[in-house]
C-alpha positions in Angstrom: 0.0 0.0 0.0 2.7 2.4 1.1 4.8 1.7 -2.4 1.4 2.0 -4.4 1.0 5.4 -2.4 4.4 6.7 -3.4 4.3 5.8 -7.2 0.7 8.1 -7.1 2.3 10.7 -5.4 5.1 10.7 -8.0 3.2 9.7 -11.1 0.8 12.5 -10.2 3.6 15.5 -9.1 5.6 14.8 -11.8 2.5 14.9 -14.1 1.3 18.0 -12.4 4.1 19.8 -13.1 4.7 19.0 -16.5 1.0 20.3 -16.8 2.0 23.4 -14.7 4.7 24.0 -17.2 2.1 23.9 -20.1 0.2 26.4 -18.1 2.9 28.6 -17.8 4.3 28.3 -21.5 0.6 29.4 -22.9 0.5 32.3 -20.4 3.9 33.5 -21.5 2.9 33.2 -25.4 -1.0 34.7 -25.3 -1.2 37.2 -22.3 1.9 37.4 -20.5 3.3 40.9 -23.8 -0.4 41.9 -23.1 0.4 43.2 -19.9 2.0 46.8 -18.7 5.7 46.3 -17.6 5.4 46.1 -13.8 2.5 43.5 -13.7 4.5 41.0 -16.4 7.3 41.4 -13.7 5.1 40.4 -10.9 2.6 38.0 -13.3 6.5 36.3 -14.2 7.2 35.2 -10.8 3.7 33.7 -9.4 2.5 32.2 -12.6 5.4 30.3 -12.2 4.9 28.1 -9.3 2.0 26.6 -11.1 4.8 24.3 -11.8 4.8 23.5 -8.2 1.1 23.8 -7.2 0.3 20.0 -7.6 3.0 18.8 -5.7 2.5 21.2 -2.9 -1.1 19.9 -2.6 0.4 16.2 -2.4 3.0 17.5 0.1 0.4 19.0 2.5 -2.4 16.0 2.0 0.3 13.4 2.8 1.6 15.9 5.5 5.3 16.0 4.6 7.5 18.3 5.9 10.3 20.5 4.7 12.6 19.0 6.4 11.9 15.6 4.5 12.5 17.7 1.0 16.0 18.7 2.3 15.5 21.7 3.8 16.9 22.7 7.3 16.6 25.9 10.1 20.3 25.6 10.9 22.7 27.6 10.2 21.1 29.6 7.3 23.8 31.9 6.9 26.4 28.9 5.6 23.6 27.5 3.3 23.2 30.7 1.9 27.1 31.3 1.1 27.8 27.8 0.2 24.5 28.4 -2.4 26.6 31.6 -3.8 29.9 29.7 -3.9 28.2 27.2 -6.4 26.6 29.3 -8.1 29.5 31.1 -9.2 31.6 28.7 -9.7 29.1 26.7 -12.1 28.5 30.2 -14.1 32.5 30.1 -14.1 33.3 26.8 -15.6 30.0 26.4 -17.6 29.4 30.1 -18.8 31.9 32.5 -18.4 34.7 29.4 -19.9 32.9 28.6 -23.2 32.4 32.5 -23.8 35.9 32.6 -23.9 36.9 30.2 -25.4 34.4 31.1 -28.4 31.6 28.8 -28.3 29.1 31.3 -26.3 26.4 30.2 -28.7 26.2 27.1 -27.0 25.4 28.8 -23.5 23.4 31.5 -24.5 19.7 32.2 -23.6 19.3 35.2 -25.9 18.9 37.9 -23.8 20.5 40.8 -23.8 19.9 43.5 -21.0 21.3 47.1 -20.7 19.8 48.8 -17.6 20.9 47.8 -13.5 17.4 47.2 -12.9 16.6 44.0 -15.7 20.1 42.5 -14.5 18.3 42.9 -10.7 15.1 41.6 -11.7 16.8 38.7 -13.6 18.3 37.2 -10.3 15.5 38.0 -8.4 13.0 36.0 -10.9 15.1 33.0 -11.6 15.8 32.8 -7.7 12.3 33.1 -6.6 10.8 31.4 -9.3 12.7 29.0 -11.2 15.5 28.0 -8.5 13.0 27.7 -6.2 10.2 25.9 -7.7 12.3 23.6 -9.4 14.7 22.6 -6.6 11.6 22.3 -4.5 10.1 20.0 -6.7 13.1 17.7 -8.4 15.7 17.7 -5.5 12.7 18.1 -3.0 9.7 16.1 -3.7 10.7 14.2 -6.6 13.9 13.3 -5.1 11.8 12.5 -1.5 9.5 9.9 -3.3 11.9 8.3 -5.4 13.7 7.4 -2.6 11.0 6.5 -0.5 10.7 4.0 -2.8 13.9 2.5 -4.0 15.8 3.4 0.1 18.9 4.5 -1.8 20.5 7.7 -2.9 21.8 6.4 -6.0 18.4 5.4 -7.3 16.7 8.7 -5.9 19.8 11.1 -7.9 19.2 9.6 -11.4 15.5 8.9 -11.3 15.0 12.8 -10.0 17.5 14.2 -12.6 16.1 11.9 -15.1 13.2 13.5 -14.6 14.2 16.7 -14.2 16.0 16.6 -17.8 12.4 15.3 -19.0 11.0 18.2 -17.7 12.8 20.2 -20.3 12.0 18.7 -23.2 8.7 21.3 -23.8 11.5 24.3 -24.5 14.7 23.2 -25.4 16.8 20.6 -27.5 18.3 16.6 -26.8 21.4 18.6 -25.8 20.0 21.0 -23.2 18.5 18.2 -21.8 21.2 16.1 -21.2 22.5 18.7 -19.6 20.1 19.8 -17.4 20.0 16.0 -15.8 23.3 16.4 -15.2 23.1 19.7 -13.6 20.0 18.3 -12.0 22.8 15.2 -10.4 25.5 17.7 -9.4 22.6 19.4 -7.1 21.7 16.4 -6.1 25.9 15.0 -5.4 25.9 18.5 -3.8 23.2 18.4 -1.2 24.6 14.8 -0.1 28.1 15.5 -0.2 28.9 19.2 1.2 28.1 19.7 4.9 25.6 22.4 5.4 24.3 22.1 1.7 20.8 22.2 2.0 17.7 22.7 -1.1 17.8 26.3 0.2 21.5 26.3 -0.9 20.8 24.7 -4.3 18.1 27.1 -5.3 20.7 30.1 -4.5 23.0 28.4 -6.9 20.6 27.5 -9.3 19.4 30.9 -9.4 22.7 32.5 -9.6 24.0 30.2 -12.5 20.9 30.8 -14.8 20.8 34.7 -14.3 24.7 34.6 -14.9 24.5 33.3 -17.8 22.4 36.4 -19.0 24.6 38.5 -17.3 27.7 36.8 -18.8 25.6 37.2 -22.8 24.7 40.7 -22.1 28.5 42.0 -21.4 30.5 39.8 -23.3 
């Protein structure tokens, strides 16, 4: 009963936020440019965590908690700097690097910003938004019910980052995908292996790397 429990929980979050995703694709492409400047900005941010609205139903029915998902109280401070550290150092070796070495195409996500406040904005979106709802749901709940069900780490790392490259799939190529499951298992290698590394750390980093590497396109 309990296994059967976890593959619906699963099935369904996973499910859920591919739908979520869909959600948010269609209000990006038919109202999102309809919108004055300052409610896109705001619209940006919490139509995003329809990505994560399934699985937070399924984490409060089943009456998880955060702490379950990899998140801790202690020592905040170090989870936050060691969240910085690897977020720079991944926009170091897998942005700023292939910019100069000439193959910036390959890391590029098209934007190009002028103005302080879009480079601000940009870190504060993909932080509170992306980071967040997707390290909440891949190295949090994902990652919690895989290994709920197969008891090891191994298993729980490339099922979640398997699934985390799937959820790419709706906007980007075979390539980006690829990568993003790796990216998806050096989270996962990071919350295991570094002391005080916690999901809040890996959605710093995560935010940090992808608004660097507009930062990196824009100045380059």
């Amino acid at each position: 009963m309990t296994n059967k429990k976890e593959w619906f929980n699963l099935i369904t979050g996973f499910l859920g936020a591919m739908l979520g995703l869909l959600g948010v694709g269609l209000f990006n492409r038919f109202v999102l440019m309809s919108l004055p400047l300052a409610l896109r900005m705001i619209s940006m941010i919490f139509v995003y965590w329809l990505i994560a609205l399934v699985p937070i139903i399924l984490m409060i029915v089943n009456k998880d908690k955060l702490s379950e998902y990899g998140f801790s109280k202690e020592k905040i401070i170090f989870q936050i700097i060691l969240g910085v550290m690897i977020g720079f150092a991944m926009s170091f070796i897998l942005t700023l690097i292939p910019h100069l070495l000439g193959f910036g195409e390959y890391v590029d996500n098209g934007k190009r910003y002028e103005y302080l406040w879009q480079f601000i904005y940009e870190f504060f979106y993909f932080i509170f938004a992306v980071a967040f709802v997707e390290e909440f749901v891949f190295r949090g709940f994902v990652y919690q019910k895989i290994k709920s069900l197969g008891q090891k780490d191994a298993i729980a790392i490339i099922g979640s980052s398997v699934l985390f490259g799937a959820f790419h799939l709706l906007g980007g190529n075979v390539i980006q995908v690829v990568m993003t499951a790796f990216i998806g298992a050096f989270f996962c290698f990071c919350r295991l292996k570094i002391k005080n590394c916690t999901t809040l750390s890996l959605i710093i980093a995560h935010g940090i790397y992808d608004a660097m590497i507009t930062v990196f396109a824009s100045v380059l």
